[in-house]
C-alpha positions in Angstrom: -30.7 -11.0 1.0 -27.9 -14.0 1.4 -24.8 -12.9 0.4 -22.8 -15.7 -1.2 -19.1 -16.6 -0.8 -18.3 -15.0 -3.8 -19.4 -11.8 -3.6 -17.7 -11.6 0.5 -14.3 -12.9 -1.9 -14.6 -9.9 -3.9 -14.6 -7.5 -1.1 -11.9 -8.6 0.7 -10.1 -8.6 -2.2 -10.9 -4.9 -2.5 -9.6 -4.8 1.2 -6.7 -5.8 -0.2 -6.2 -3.5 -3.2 -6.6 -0.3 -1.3 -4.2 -1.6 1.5 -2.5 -1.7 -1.6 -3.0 1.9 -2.7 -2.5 3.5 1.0 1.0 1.0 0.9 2.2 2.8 -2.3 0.7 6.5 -0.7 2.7 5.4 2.1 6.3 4.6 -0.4 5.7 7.7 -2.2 4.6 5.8 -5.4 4.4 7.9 -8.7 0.9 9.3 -9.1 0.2 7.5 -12.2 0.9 4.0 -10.7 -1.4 5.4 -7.5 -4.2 6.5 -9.8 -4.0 3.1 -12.1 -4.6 1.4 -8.9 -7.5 3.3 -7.3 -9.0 2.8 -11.3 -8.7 -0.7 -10.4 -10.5 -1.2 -7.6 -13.4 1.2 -8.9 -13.8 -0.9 -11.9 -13.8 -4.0 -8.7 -16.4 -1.8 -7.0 -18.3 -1.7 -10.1 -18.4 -5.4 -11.2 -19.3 -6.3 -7.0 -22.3 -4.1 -7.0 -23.1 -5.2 -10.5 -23.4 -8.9 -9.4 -25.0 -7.7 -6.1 -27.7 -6.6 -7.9 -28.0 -8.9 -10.3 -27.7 -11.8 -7.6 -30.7 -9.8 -5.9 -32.6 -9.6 -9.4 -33.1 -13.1 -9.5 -33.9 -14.1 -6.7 -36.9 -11.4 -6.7 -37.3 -12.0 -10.0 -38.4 -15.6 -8.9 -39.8 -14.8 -6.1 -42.5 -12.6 -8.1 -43.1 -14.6 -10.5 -44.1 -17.6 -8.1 -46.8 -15.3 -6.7 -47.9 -14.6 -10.6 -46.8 -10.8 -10.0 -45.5 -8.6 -12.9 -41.7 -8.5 -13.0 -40.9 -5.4 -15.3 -40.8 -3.0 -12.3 -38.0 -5.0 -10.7 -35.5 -4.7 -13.7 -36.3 -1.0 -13.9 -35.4 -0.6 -10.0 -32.1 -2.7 -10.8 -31.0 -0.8 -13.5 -31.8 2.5 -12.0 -30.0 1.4 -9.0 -26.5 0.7 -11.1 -27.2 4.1 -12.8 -27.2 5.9 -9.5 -24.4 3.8 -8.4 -22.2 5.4 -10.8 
């Protein structure tokens, strides 16, 4: 799979966040300002894998369909995927 400019942006911004986090560790930041953080970049993790997979979706998605397969299986695999993710 290709991965786009957008999704490498999203990462790096992650980077960023928990150079965040291990900057506040480091400064002896109060736990609940530590913990809000590291909930932020879960819920980053989550929406990057999210559009991962969907990105990937599609483009099987099409890719099936122009052989005239069956595409059910596909959004089964994507969804079971996320589920595990979690």
């Amino acid at each position: 799979m290709n991965y786009d400019d957008n999704v490498k942006r999203r990462l790096k911004r992650l980077e960023g966040q928990v150079r965040g986090v291990l900057k506040m560790m480091e400064e002896d930041k109060d736990c609940k300002e530590v913990v809000a953080q590291l909930s932020a970049v879960r819920s980053a993790t989550d929406k990057a894998m999210a559009y991962i997979v969907a990105m990937n979706l599609e483009h099987c998605i099409l890719e099936e369909k122009e052989k005239g397969n069956d595409t059910s299986s596909l959004v089964h695999e994507a969804v079971e995927l996320l589920i595990k993710s979690r």
